[in-house]
C-alpha positions in Angstrom: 1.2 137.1 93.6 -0.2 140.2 91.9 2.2 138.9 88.8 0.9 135.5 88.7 -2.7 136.8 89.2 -2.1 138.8 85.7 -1.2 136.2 83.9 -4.6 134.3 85.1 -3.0 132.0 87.5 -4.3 131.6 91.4 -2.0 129.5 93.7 -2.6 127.8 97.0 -0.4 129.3 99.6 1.0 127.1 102.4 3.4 128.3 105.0 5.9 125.9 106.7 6.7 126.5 110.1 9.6 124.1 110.5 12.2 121.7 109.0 10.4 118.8 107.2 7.1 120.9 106.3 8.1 122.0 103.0 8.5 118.3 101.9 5.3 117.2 103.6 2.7 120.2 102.0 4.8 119.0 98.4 3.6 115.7 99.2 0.4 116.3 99.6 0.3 119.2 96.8 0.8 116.1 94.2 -1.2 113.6 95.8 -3.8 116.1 95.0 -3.3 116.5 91.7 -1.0 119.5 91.3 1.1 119.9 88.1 3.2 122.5 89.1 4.3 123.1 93.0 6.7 126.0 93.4 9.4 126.3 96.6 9.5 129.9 98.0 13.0 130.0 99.8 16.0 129.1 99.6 18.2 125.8 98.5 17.4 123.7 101.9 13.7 124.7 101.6 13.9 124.1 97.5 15.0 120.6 98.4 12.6 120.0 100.8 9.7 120.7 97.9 12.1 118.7 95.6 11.9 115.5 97.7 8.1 116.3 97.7 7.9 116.4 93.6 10.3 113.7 92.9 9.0 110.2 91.0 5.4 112.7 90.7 3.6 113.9 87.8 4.6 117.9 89.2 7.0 119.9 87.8 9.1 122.5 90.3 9.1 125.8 90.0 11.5 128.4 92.2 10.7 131.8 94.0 14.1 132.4 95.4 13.8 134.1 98.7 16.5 132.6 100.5 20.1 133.8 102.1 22.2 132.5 99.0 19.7 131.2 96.3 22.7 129.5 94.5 20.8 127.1 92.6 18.5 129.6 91.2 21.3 131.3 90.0 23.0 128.4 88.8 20.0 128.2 86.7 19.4 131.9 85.6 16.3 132.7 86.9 15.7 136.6 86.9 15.1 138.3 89.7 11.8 140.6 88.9 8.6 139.2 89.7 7.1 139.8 86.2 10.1 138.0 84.6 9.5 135.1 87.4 6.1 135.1 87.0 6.4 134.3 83.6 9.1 131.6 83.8 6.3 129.6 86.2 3.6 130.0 83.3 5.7 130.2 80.5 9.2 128.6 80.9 10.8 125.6 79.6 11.8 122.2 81.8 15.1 121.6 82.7 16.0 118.1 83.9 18.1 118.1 87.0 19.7 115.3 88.4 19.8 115.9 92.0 22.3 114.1 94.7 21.1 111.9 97.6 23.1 111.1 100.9 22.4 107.7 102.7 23.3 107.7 106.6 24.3 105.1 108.8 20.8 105.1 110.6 19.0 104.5 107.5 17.8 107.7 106.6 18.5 109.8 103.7 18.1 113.3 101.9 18.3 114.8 98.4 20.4 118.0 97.8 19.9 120.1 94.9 23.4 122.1 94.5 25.6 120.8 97.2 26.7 118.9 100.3 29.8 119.9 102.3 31.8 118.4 105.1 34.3 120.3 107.2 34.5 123.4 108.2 32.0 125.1 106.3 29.3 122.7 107.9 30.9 123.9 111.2 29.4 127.4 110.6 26.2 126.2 109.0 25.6 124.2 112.4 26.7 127.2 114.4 24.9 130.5 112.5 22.6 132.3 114.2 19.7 132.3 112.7 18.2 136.0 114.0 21.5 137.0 112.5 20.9 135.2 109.4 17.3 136.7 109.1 19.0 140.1 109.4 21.9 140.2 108.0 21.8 137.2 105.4 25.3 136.5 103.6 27.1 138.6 105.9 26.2 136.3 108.8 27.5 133.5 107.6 31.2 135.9 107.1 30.7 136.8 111.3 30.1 132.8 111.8 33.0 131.8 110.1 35.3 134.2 111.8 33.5 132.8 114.9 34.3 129.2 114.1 38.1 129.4 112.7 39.7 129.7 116.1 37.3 127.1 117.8 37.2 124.8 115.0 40.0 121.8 115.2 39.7 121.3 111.6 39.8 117.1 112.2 40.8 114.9 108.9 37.9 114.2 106.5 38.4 110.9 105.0 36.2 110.2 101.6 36.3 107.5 99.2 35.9 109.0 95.3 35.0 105.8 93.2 36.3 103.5 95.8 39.6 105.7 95.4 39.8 107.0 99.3 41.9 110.6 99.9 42.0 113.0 103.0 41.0 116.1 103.1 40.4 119.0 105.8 36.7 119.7 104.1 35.2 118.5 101.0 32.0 120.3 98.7 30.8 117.6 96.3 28.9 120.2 94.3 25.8 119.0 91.3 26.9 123.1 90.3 29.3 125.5 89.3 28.5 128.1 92.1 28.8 128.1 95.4 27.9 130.4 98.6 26.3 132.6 96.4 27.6 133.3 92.7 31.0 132.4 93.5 32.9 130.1 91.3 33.8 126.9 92.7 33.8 124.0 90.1 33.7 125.4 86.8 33.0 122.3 84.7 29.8 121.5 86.3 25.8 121.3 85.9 23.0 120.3 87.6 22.1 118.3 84.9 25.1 116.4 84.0 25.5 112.8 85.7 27.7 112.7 88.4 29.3 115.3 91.1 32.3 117.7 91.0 33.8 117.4 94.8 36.1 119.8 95.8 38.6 118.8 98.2 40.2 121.5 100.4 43.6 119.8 101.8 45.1 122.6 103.5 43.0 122.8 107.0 44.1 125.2 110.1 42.9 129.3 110.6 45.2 130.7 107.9 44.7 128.3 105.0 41.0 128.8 105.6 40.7 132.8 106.0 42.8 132.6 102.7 39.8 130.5 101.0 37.6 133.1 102.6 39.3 136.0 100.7 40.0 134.1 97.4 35.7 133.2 97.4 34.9 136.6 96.2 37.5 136.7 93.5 36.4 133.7 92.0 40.1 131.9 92.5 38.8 129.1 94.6 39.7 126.3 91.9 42.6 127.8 91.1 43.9 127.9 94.8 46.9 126.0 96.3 45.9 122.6 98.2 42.4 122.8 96.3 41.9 120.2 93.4 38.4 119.2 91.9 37.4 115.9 90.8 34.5 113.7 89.1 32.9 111.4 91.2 29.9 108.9 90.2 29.7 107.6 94.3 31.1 109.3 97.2 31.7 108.3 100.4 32.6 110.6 103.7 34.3 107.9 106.4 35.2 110.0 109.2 32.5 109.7 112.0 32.3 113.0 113.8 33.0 115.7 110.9 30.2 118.4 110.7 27.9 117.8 107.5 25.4 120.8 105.7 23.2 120.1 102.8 22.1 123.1 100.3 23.1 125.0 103.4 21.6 123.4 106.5 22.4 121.2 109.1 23.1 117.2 108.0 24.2 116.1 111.1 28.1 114.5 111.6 29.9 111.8 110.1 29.4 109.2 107.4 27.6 109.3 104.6 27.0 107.5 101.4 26.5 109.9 98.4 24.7 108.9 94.6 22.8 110.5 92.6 18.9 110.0 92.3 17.4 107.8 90.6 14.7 109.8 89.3 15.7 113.3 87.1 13.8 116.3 88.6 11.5 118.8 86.1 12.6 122.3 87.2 10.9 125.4 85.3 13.4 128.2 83.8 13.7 130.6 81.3 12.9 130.3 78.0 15.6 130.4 75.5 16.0 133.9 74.1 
């Protein structure tokens, strides 16, 4: 704030209290005229303002203060306040194209950097989230050794294009990153038209702890039973799989996945 207040701006402050809130105070942020609304959290809660923005006048600006903050690393945005501060007054657009997911009960949500199926999801819908608050990444690493001898790693059947394949979990990904700065599909970006979708077809404990230990080191693409595809449409089939979206819970089973149809303004660094 102190940052911003040097550089002679004076934002309105609203705190959410609960899933949905974010999206509603963007809503009302650019009904009232704002130009710029800016999503302090992480990628969920950066969605949430996103869905808020999109089809308005607003641009979006980030504060990263989430668990993972991939998209904000996707994009290079610098961690000092100064250096943030000045990429909300002073930075260029970028033009993101974000994803959408259609459910079967008519509903829908837009995801910024990814939606995943399988057993990821499966720790996303099980993490604790007092854990979370204290630990952050490393909770998600005690969830997941939670989940892979509980988890009976069902079948995800998707449809790439109309071309339909199996999979034990699937990541269609708008990014390069994932969980972090880990490198999952390296030809990807948030402003290119379609989706990278990773599908994982080795399932069980052992194929899975070994994705676990290959994240860090960057070797997820390049690991056996893992290939990576471009998709325009994709569709999940299976009806009970797990879903997460930018990292929180999306509920189970199918799903129809596009991209929007309106391009979202998103504030970054300048180019240097």
């Amino acid at each position: 704030m102190a940052e911003l207040a040097a550089l002679g701006c004076k934002p309105e402050v609203q705190e959410t209290q609960g899933r949905g809130d974010a999206q509603r105070l963007a809503r009302m942020a650019v009904a009232g005229g704002a130009r710029l609304v800016v999503a302090a959290g992480g990628d969920g809660t950066i969605a949430e303002v996103a869905e808020g923005v999109l089809g308005s006048a607003a641009n979006l600006g980030i504060l990263p203060l989430g668990t993972a903050n991939v998209l904000a690393l996707e994009l290079g945005l610098p961690n000092a306040p100064a250096a943030l501060a000045a990429t909300l007054v002073s930075g260029r657009l970028r033009q993101l194209r974000p994803g959408r997911a259609s459910f079967a009960d008519g509903s829908s949500r837009l995801f910024v950097q990814m939606l995943g199926a399988g057993f990821d999801a499966a720790v996303v819908h099980a993490i604790d989230l007092r854990l979370k608050r204290r630990l952050g990444r490393a909770a998600y690493v005690i969830q997941a050794a939670r989940e892979l001898p509980r988890y009976d790693f069902p079948l995800c059947t998707v449809e790439l294009d109309g071309v339909r394949a199996e999979a034990a979990s699937v990541i269609v990904s708008k990014g390069r990153l994932y969980a972090g700065r880990h490198l999952l599909a390296p030809g990807a970006r948030p402003d290119a038209p379609g989706f990278h979708v990773a599908l994982f077809r080795n399932g069980g404990p052992w194929a899975t702890a070994l994705a676990g230990l290959a994240l860090p080191l960057d070797l997820l693409p390049r690991l056996a039973g893992v290939s990576l595809h471009h998709a325009s449409e994709i569709r999940l089939l299976s009806p009970t799989v797990p879903r997460q979206i930018d990292g929180d819970p999306a509920g189970r089973g199918e799903a129809n996945i596009t991209e929007s149809t309106m391009v979202l303004p998103v504030l970054v660094p300048p180019i240097t």
